[in-house]
N, C-alpha and C positions, 0 to 999 in steps of 0.2 A: 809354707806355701804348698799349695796342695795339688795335683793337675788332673783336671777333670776330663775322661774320653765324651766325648759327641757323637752319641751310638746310631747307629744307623743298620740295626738288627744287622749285623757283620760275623754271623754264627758261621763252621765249619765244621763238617762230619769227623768226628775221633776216630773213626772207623774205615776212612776213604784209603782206599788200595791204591799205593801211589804205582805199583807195579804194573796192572790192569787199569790203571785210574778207573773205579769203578766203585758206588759204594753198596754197602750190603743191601740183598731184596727185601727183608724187612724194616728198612731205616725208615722212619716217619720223622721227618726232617722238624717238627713243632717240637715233636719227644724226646731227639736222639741228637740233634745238633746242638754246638754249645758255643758259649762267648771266651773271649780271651781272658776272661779271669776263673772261668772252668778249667779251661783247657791247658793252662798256664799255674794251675795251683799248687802249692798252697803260695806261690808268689802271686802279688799283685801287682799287674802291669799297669795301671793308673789307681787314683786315691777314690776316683766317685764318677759317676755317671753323670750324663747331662742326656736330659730329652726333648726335644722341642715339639711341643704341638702341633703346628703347621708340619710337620715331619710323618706325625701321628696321622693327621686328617688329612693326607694328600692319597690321591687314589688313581690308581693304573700305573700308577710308576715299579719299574721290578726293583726287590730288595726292598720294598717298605713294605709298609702295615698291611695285611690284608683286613677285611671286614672285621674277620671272626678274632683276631690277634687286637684289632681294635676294643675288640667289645671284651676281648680274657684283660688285657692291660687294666680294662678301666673296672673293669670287674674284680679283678685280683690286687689290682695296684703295681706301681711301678718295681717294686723291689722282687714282690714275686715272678713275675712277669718275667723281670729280665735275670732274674738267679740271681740277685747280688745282696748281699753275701749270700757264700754257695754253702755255709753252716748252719745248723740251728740257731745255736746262741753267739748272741754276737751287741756292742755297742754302736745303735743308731749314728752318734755324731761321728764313730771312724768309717763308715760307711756309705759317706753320704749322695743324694741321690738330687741335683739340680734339674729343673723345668722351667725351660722359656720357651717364649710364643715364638718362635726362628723366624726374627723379622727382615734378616736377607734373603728369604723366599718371598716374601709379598712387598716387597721392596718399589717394586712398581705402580701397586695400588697406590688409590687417591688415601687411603687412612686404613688402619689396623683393622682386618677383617672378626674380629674379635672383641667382644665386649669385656668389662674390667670383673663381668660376674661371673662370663664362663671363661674364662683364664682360672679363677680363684676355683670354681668348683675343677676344673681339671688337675688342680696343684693338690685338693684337699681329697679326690678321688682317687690318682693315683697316687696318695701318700706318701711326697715329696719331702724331704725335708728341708729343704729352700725352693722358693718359687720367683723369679723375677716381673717385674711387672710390665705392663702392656708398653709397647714400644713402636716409632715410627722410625727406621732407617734414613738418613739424609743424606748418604753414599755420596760426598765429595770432601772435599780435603783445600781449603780456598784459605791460607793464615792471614794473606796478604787482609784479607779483610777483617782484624782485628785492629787496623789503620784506617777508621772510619772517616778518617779527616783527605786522605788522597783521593783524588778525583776519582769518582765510577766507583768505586770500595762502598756501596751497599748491598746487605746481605740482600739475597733472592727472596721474594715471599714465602717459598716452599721451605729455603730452609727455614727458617724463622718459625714459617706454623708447623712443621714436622718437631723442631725443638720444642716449641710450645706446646704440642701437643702429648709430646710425650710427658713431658714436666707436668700436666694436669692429671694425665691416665696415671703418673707416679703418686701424685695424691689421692685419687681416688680407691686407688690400689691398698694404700698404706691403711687409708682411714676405714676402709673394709673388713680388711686384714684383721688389724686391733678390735671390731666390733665385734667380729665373729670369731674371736677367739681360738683359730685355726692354729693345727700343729703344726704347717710349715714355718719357716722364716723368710721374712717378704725383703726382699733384697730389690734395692733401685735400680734403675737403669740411664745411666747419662745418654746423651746422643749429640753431638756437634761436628761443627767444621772448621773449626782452628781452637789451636791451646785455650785462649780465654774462652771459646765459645761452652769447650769441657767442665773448665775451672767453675765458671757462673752453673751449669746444672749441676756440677757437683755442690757445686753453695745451697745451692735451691735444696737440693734433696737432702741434704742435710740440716737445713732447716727446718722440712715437712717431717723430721724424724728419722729416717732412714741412720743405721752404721752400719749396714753395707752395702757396697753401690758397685756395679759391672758397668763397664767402659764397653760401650757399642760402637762398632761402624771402624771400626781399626784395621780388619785384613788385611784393606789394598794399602795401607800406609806402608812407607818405608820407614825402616828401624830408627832413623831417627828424628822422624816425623812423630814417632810412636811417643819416643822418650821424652819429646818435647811437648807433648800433650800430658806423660806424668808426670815433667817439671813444673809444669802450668797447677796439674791438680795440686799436686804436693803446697802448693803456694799458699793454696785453701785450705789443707786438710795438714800442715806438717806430719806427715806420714802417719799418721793418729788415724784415720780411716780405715778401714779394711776394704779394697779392694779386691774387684776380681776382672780379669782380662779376656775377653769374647775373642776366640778363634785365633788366640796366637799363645805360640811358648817363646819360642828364641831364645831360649835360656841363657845365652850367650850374656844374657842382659840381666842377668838374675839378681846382683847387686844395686842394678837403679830398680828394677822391679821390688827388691826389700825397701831400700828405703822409701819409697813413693808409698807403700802403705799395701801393697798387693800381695794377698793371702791367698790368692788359688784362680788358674787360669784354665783352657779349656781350648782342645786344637781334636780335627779329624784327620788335621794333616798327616802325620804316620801312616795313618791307616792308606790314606788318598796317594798317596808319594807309595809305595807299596805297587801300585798297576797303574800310576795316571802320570807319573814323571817320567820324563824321557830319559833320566839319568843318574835319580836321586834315591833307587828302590830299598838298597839295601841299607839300614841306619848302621853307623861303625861310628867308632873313637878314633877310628886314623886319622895322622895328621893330612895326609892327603885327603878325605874327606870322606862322603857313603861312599856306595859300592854302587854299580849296573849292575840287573839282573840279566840275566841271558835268556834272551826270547824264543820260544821253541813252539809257535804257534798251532793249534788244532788243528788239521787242515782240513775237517770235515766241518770248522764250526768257524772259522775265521772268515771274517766277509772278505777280505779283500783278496783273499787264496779260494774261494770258494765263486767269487766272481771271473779269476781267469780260469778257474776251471770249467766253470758253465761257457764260458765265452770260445773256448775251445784252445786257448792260449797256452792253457796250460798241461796238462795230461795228471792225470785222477791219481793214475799207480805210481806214476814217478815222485807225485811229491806225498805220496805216501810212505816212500820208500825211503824218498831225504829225510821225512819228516822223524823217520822211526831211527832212522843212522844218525842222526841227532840226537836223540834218547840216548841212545845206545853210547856215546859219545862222551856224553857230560854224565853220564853215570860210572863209566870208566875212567874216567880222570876223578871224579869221588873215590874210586876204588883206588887208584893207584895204578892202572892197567892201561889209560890210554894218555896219551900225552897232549897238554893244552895245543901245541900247534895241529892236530891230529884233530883233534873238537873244536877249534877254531876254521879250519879247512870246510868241514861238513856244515856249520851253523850257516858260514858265508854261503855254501852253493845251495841249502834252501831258502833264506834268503832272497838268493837270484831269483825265486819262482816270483816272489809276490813285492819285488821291488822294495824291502825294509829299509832302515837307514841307520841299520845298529853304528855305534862309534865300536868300531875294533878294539882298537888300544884300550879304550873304558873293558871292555868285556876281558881281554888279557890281563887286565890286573887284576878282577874279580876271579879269574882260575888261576891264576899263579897266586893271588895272596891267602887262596882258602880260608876268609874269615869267618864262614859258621863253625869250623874247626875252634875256634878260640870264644866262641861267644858259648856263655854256660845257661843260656834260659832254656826253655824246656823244648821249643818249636827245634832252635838250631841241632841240641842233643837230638832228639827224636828224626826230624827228618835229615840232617846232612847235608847232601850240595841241592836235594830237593828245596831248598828254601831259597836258594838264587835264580831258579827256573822260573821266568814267566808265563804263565801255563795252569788256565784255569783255577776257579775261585777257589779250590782248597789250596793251592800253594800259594796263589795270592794275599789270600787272605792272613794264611799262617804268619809270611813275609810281612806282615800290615802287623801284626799278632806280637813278632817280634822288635819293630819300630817301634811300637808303644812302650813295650817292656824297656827297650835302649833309653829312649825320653823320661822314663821315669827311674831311671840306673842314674842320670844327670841328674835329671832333680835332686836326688838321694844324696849325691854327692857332693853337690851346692848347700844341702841343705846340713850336713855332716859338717860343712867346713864352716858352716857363720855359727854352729853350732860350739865348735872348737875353739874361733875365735871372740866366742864371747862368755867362754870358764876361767 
């Protein structure tokens, strides 16, 4: 089982001064910045890359594609592009590099903004070695209607032609594919709203050819909503299929995930859970769970500190002052020199300036248990208690950096033991 990251050009400066936070005046951020399997090497924190089109072609959004990164990817191809692998020589199938058309961005549209010939030229331009096929999103979750017979239990028309439609762009897809003799591998894509709904396109695509097929539209399921759509597949495929799983790991689940036939899945979550969870930032093996990162806000760049200050609520130099006695603070208790109650006091009274709603106790157990101390990837060694600080995209992102690396230390782990148990 393989787990694939969902890149989302997620580079950081190797060179950023976490002292001055500041990075060098030559850095040319195209040239000098790098991905988590540069800056984490010669380990690798996931198995393969996944890139999405619609990811690719969206524009004005910050932290995507500009123009010109659009036209080197498709000029250079995806592998160059994105450094992976960062050596010369190296085996294509251990390296492998997924592209799909990211159909929970256009999820909204009446049908796929994309036809089935420029998908296929963008899978064979940027030199993919699996490419999934054209897909329509049908984002609900209804089992009850696999009970055709109870009263009001028929499917909605959208769902039905989004199913359908995608089941045709799968054939179109496949019989392309094969004619043109293309170096990707054309991987199907399911899409449904209850277990059997699953089971029938996995039938279907299996049918038209397909042996490997990606289960779409699963995030907002619960886990064992999940499992209950791979009981369903399995039904069809006795675990003889190769699966692959859109935007979930849960590892937790790794053994119905082997047997159900699922060979490589695919999450940004690490990355996202890094600066977008209220509580989940830091990835740990404790039995109590992740870690909270400790928020030490910008005050020159934080909106909501930067609006009581323009408002006059707040005063410019004092939470400048908290701001920096807060540095000062959780780098001392990194050192050994200042004591968590001591860095807990200063956090809370900046804080006060801009109304946060840190949980205390979560943050007290993140400075008393010091767990980058114990974690051996290369972010925790190199930065320290820098890696639990909320606080601009180099430490963010590092924190994102080291989430990955923990999710794929699991998988390894998972995969060591069904290894063991079956010599």
């Amino acid at each position: 089982m393989r787990f694939f990251y969902a890149d989302a050009l997620d580079l950081v400066d190797p060179r950023f001064d976490f002292e001055t936070e500041t990075s060098p005046r030559d850095r040319i951020p195209q040239r000098d910045d790098v991905y988590a399997h540069e800056l984490m090497a010669p380990e690798r924190p996931y198995d393969g890359l996944l890139v999405s089109k619609f990811l690719l072609d969206m524009d004005g959004v910050q932290g995507r594609y500009t123009q010109a990164q659009r036209l080197r990817f498709m000029r250079n191809g995806a592998r160059r592009f994105l450094r992976f692998p960062t050596q010369p020589e190296f085996e294509p199938a251990d390296w492998p590099l997924l592209g799909d058309c990211g159909a929970f961005n256009y999820r909204d549209l009446p049908e796929p903004p994309y036809s089935v010939d420029e998908v296929i030229d963008f899978y064979e331009a940027g030199q993919f070695t699996h490419g999934v096929s054209v897909d329509h999103m049908i984002g609900a979750y209804s089992p009850e209607l696999d009970e055709p017979g109870l009263l009001g239990n028929a499917v909605p028309p959208e769902f039905q032609q989004r199913f359908d439609l995608t089941l045709t762009l799968a054939a179109e897809f496949l019989r392309k594919v094969r004619a043109g003799n293309y170096d990707f591998q054309p991987v199907g894509i399911a899409q449904g709203w209850s277990p059997r709904s699953y089971s029938r396109a996995v039938e279907q695509l299996i049918a038209m050819g397909y042996d490997y097929v990606a289960l779409g539209g699963l995030v907002p399921l619960k886990t064992d909503q999940i499992l209950e759509v791979l009981e369903a597949v399995r039904g069809v495929t006795q675990g003889r299929l190769r699966l692959h799983l859109f935007g979930i790991t849960r590892l937790e689940n790794f053994q119905a995930y082997t047997r159900a036939g699922v060979v490589s899945l695919d999450s940004a979550s690490p990355m996202r859970q890094a600066f977008k969870d209220a509580r989940n930032n830091y990835y740990s093996s404790d039995p109590l769970g992740h870690y909270t990162a400790v928020r030490i806000p910008q005050a020159d760049k934080y909106s909501k500190l930067l609006r009581a200050i323009r408002s006059g609520a707040v005063n410019q130099q004092e939470a400048f002052r908290k701001e920096r006695a807060c540095q000062d603070a959780v780098k001392g208790v990194g050192e050994g020199t200042t004591s968590v109650d001591e860095a807990l006091g200063h956090l809370q009274a900046y804080e006060e300036l801009y109304g946060g709603a840190s949980r205390w106790d979560r943050i007290r157990r993140t400075l008393t248990d010091r767990p980058w101390e114990n974690c051996p990837c290369a972010v925790c060694r190199d930065l320290g208690i820098d890696v639990i600080v909320f606080r601009g995209a180099n430490r963010n992102r590092r924190r994102g950096f080291h989430n990955l690396w923990h999710t794929q230390q699991v998988l390894h782990a998972h995969r060591s033991a069904l290894e063991e148990s079956s010599t």
